[in-house]
PLY file of the C-alpha trace (Angstrom):
ply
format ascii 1.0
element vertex 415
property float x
property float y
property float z
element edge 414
property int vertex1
property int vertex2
end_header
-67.45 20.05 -95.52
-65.14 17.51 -94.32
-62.15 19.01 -96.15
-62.81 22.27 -94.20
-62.76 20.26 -91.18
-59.62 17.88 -91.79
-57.88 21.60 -93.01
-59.16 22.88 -89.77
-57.38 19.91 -87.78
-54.14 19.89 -89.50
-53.06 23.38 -87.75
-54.40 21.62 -84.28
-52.44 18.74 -84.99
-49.44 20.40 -86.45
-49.37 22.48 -83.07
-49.78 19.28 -81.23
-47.09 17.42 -83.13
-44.94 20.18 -81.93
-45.75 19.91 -78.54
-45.70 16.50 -78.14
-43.07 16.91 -75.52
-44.97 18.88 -73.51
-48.37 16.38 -73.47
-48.82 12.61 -72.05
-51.12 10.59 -73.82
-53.70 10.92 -71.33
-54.34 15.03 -72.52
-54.18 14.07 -76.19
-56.59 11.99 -75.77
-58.99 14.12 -74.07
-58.30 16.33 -76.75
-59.20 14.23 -79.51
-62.26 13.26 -77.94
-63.18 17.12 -77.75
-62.43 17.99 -81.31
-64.72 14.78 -81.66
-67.48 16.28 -80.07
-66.97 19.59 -81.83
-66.69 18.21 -85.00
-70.12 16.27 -84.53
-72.29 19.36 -83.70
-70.94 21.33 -86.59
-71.75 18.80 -88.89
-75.46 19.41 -87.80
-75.19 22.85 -88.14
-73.11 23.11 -91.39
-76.15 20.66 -92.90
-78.68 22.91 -91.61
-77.26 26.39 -93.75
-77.00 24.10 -96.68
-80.44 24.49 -97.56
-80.65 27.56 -96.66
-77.98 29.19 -98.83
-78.38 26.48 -101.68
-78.66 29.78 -103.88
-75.99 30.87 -102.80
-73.61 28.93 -104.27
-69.59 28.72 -103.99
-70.23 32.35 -102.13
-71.81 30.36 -99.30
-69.42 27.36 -99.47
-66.55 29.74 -99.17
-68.48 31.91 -96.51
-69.14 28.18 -94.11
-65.46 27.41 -95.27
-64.60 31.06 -93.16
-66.54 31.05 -90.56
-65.22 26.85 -89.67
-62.13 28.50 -90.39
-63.08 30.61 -87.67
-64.46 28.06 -85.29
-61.44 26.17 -85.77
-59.00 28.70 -84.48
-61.31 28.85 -81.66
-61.05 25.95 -80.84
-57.13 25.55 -81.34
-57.01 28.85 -78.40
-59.68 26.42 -76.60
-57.69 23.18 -76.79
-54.14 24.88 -75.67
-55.50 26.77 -72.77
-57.12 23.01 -71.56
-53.65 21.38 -72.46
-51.97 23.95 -70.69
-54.32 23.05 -67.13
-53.88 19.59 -68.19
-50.46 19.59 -68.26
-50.28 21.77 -64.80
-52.30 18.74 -63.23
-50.51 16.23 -64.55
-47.24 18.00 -63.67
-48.04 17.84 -60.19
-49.29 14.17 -60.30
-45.75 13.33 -61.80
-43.98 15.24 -58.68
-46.36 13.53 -56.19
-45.42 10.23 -57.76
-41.59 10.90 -58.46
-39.88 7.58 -58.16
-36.84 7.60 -56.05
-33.29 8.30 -57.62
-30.00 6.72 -56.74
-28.89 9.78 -54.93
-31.71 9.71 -52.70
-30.55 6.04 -51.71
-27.06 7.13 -51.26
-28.48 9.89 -48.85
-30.58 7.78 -46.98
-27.53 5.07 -46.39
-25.34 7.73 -45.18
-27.91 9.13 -42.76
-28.57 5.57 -41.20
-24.34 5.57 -40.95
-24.71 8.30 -39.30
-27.63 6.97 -36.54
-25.40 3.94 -36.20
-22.60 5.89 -35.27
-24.05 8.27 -32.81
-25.98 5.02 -31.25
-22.66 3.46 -31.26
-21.20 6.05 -29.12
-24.28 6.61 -26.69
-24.06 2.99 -26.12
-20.40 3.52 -25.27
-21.02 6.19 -23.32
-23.53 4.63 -21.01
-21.18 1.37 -20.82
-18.21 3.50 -19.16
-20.69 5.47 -17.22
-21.50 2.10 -15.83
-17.63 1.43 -15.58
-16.62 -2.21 -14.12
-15.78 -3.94 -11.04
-11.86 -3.79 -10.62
-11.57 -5.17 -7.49
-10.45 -2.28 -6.00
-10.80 -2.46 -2.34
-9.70 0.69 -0.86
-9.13 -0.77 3.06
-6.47 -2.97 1.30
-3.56 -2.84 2.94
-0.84 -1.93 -0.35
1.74 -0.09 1.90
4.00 -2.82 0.67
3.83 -1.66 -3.05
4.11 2.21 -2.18
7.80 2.56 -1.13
10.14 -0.78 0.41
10.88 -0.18 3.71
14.82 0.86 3.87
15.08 -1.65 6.77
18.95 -2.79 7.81
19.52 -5.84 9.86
22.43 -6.27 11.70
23.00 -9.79 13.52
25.04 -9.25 16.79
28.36 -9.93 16.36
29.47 -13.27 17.96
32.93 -12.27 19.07
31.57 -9.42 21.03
29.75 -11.92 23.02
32.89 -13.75 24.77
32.97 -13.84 28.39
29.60 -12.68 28.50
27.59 -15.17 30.60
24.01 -16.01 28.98
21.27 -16.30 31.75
18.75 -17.71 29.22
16.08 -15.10 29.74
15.80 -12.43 26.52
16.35 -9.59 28.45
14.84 -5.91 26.95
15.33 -2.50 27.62
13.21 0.45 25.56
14.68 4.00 25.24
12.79 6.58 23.78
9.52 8.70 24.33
5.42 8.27 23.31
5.54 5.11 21.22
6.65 3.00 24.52
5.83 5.94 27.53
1.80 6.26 25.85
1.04 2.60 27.37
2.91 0.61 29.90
0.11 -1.81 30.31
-0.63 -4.85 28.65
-1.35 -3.11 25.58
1.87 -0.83 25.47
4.21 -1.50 22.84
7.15 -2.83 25.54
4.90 -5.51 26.74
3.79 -6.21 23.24
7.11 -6.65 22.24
7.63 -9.02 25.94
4.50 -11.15 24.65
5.63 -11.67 21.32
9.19 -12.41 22.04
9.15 -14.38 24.99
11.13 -11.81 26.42
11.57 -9.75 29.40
11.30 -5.70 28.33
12.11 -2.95 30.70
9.92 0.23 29.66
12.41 3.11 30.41
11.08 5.83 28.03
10.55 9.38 29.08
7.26 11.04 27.85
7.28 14.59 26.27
11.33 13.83 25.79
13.63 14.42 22.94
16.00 12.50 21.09
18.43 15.59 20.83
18.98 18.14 23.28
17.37 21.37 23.08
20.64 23.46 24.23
24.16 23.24 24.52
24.13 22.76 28.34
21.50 21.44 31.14
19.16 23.88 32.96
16.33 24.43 34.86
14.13 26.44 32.60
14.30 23.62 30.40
14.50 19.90 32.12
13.36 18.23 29.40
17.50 18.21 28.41
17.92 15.87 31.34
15.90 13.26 29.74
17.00 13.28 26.23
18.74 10.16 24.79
22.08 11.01 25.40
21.66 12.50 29.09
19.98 9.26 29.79
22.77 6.66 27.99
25.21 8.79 30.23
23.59 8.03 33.25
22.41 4.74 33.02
26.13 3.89 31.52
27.97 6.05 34.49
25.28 4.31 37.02
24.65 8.19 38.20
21.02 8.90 38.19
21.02 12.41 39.63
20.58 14.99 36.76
17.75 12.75 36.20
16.21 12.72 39.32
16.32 16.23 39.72
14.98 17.11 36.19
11.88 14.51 37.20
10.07 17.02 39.76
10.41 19.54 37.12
8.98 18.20 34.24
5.19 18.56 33.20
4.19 14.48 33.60
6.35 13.70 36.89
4.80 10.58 37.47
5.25 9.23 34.08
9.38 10.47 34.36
9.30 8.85 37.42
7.84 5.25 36.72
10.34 5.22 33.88
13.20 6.92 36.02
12.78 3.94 38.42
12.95 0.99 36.02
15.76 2.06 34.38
17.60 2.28 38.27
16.54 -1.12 38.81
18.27 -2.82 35.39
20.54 -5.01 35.92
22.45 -3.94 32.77
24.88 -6.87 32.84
21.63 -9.16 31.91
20.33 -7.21 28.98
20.73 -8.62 25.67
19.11 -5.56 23.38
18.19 -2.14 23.42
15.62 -0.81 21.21
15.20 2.89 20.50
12.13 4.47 19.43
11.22 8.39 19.47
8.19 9.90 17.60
8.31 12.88 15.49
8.76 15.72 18.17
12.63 16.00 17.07
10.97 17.59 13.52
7.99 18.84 15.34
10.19 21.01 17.40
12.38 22.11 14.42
15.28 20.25 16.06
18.85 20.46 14.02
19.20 16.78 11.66
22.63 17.04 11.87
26.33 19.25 12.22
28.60 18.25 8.75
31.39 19.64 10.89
30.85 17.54 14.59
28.75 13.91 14.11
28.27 13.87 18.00
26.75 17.17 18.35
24.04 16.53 20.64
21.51 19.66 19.51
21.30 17.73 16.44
19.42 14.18 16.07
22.04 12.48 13.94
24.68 13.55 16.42
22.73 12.65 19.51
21.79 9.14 18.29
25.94 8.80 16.82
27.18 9.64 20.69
24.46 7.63 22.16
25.05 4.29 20.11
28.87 4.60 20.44
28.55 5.47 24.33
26.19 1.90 24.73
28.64 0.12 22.40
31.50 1.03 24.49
30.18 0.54 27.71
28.30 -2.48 27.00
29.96 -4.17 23.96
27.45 -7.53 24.52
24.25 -5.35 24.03
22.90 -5.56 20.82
21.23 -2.01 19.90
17.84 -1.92 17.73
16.60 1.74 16.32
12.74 1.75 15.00
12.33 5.01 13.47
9.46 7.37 13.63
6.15 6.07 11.82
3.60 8.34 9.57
2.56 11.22 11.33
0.50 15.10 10.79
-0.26 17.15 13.69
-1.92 20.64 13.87
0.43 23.26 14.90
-0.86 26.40 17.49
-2.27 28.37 14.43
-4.83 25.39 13.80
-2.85 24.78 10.56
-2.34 21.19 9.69
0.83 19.73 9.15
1.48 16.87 7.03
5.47 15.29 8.33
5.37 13.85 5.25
5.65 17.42 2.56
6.24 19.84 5.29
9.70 21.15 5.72
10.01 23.24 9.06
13.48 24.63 8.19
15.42 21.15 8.64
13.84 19.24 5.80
10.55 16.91 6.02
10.31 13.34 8.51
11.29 11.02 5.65
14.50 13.45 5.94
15.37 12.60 9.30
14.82 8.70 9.09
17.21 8.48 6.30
19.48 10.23 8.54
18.65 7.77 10.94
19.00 4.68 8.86
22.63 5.94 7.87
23.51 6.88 11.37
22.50 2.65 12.17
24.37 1.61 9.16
27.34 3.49 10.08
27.49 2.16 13.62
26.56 -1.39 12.71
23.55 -1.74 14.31
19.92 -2.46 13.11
17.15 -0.39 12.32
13.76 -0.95 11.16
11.53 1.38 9.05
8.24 2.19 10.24
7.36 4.93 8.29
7.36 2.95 5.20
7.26 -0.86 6.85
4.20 -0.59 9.58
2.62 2.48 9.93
2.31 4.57 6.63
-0.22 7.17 5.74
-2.50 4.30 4.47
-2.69 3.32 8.18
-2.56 6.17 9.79
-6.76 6.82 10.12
-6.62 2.92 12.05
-3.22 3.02 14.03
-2.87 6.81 14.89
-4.35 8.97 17.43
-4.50 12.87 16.92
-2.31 12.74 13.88
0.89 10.83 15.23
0.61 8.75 18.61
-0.07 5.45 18.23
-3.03 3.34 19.17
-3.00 -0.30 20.35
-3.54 -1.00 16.67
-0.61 0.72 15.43
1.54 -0.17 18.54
0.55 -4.45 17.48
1.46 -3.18 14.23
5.08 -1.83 14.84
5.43 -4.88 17.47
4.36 -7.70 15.02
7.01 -6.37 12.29
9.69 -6.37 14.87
9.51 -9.70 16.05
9.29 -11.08 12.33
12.35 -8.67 11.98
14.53 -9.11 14.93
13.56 -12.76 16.26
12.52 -14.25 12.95
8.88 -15.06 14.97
5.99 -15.25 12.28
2.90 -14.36 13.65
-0.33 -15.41 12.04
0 1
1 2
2 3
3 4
4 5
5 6
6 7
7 8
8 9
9 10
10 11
11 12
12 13
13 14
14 15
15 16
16 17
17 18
18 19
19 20
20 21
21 22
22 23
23 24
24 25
25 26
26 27
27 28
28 29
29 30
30 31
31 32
32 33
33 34
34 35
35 36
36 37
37 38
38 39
39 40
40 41
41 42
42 43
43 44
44 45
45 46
46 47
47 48
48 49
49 50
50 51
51 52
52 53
53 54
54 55
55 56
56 57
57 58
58 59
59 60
60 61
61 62
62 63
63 64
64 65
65 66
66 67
67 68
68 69
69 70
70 71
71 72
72 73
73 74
74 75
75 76
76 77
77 78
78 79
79 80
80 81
81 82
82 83
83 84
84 85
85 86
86 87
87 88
88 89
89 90
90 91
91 92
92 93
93 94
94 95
95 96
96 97
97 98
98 99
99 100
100 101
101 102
102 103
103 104
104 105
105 106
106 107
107 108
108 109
109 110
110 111
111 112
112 113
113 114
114 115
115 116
116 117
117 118
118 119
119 120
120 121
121 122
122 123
123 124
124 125
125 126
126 127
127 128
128 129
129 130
130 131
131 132
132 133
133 134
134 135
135 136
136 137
137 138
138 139
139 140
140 141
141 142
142 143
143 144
144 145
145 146
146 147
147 148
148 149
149 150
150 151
151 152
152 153
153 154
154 155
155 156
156 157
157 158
158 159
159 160
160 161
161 162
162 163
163 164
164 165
165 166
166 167
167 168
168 169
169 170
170 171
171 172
172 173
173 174
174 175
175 176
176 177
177 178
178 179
179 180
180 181
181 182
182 183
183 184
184 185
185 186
186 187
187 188
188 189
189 190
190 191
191 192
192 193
193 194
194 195
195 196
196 197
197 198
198 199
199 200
200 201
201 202
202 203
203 204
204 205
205 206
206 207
207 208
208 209
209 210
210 211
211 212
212 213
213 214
214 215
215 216
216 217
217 218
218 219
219 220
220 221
221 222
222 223
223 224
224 225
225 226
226 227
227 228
228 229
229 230
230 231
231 232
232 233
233 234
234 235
235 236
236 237
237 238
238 239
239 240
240 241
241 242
242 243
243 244
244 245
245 246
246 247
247 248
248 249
249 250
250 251
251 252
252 253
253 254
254 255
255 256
256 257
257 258
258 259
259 260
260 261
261 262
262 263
263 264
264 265
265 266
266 267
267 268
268 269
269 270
270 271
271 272
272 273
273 274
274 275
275 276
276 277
277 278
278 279
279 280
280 281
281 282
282 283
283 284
284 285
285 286
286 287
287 288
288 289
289 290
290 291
291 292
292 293
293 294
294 295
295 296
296 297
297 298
298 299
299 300
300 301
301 302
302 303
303 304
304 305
305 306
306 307
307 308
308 309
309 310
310 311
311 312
312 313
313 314
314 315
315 316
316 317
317 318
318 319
319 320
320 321
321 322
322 323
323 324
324 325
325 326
326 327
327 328
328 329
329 330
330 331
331 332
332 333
333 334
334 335
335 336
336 337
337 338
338 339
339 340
340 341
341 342
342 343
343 344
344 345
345 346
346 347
347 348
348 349
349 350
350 351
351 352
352 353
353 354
354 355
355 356
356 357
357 358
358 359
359 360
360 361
361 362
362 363
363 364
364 365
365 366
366 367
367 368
368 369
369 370
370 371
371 372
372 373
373 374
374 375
375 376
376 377
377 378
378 379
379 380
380 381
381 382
382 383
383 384
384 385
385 386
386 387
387 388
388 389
389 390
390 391
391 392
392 393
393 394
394 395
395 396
396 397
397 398
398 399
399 400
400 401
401 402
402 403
403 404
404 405
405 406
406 407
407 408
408 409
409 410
410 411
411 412
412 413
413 414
């Protein structure tokens, strides 16, 4: 009896042995203790038909050795379908407890690169959002780093000063039109300019006048001829004030031309010792000619009106020194409510800057001194807190333009 059973075992075991890869420990086990169990009960039962089929003989022997035979492939079917569910559990225990590999390191180190990274740049993104303080004050005054002012100082000549009696009193006479006719009060640019200098300054611009003529000859449809610069050199050089007088009832502001008609009659010319010449923008408002390559003098054009004008005052009065301040910064808004920036526009005879550099080598040409405003006092970084309505000057621009010429002309720093 126990050789049928240890015959019936060696299949099982030979099938195990071959599957041995496919079992843990844990399942063989189990197993054996099954066959254990197995083998116990049919021990009882293969006692039990011993004495009944004593007579049998060998028959009977080889009939129990059949049928265990029998029970034992039965069981062999039995034990591989249980190692087959054992080995399904087990299977999924191993995947529930799969250890981690070295690849699954390496993934997890280059997905925390990764976080670092994007945190990196969210951090740097939020830190330029947040930007820093530069100091950057944007009411700073930083004209002087835009453009240098193209100013040209001209000391009066000594020689031309010989028999020319000095009274002691700094004697001033303005030509021009809105930068000195605007305000003739304490707050005016001529008595800024008195106040600063210690001087005595004659206001004797026109308002609403021109430096350059509008047409080739005077008339009455147009007076504002009689009051541009070179009309009004002519007279006060000739001592004949009567174009000018009748042009005064004419005009538009008559009481203005006449305030500044009668000053101008009551200079004592052989006294002054400068005159300073400032007009706005109207010459390039108007679409006035900046000059005639073929005639330097012509007086519809503003080089040639300023070129006759200085060499009229030179001749006449060879003791004056002559100043020019040119225009300052200055937009306006022209009748189609478009606004016009001096500064980019070009009306047909090129943009402001244009005619200041004219004017600057109109000055240097004639020896005399001019001072840039539009890049020295009043730029477009001023021109919201010295300008009214785009180009006339307010008391701040006017101390502006006053303060520079003084530090200029007379050397006077004011704090």
């Amino acid at each position: 009896m126990t050789d049928d059973i240890r015959q019936s075992r060696e299949p099982e075991e030979a099938i195990s042995s071959g599957d041995d890869l496919l079992f843990s420990e844990e399942e063989l086990l189990e197993e054996d203790l099954f066959l254990e169990e197995e083998n116990t009960q049919q021990s009882g039962k293969q006692g039990g038909a011993g004495s009944r089929s004593g007579s049998t003989g060998r028959r009977t022997g080889t009939s129990g050795k059949t049928g265990s035979s029998g029970r034992g492939n039965r069981r062999r079917k039995k034990g591989v379908k249980k190692s087959a569910g054992s080995t399904s559990r087990s299977s999924s225990r191993g995947r529930k407890r799969r250890r981690m590999t070295r690849s699954d390191y390496i993934h997890l180190a280059i997905l925390a690169v990764i976080l670092l990274m994007f945190l990196s740049a969210v951090i740097r993104l939020i830190i330029w959002n947040i930007g820093e303080d530069s100091g950057y004050d944007p009411n700073a005054d930083t004209s002087e780093f835009d453009t240098e002012p193209q100013d040209y100082i001209q000391p009066m000549d000594a020689s031309l000063l010989e028999g020319h009696e000095d009274d002691g009193i700094t004697t001033i006479v303005t030509l021009g039109n809105s930068p000195f006719s605007d305000e003739r009060g304490s707050t005016g640019l001529a008595e800024m300019i008195a106040q600063k200098c210690d001087a005595v300054v004659y206001n004797c611009a026109f308002p609403d006048s021109y430096l350059s003529m509008k047409y080739q000859e005077y008339s009455d449809s147009y007076p504002q001829d009689a009051l541009s610069l070179y009309l009004v050199t002519a007279s006060l050089c000739g001592g004949d004030f009567t174009l000018m007088e009748h042009a005064a009832g004419l005009v538009e502001d008559t009481e203005g031309t006449r305030e500044a008609l009668n000053t101008l009659k009551s200079v004592d010319f052989s006294t002054v010792d400068m005159i300073v010449i400032m007009y706005d923008l109207s010459d390039y408002k108007d679409d006035r000619p900046v000059m005639d390559e073929n005639n330097d003098i012509n007086l519809l054009t503003w080089n040639g009106a300023l070129n006759a004008s200085i060499g009229l005052i030179k001749q006449t009065y060879p003791y004056i020194r002559i100043v020019v301040l040119s225009p300052s910064y200055g937009q306006y808004t022209d009748e189609n409510g478009n606004l016009i920036n001096a500064d980019t526009e070009d009306l047909g005879n090129g943009t402001l800057p244009d005619y200041i550099l004219h004017e600057i080598d109109v000055a240097m040409a004639n020896g005399v001194s001019i001072l840039d405003n539009y890049y020295g006092s009043v730029t477009e970084n001023q021109a919201e807190e010295c300008l009214t309505d785009g180009y006339h000057l307010n008391e701040a621009g006017r101390e502006r333009i006053a303060r520079r010429f003084a530090e200029k002309i007379f050397l006077i720093q004011n704090e």
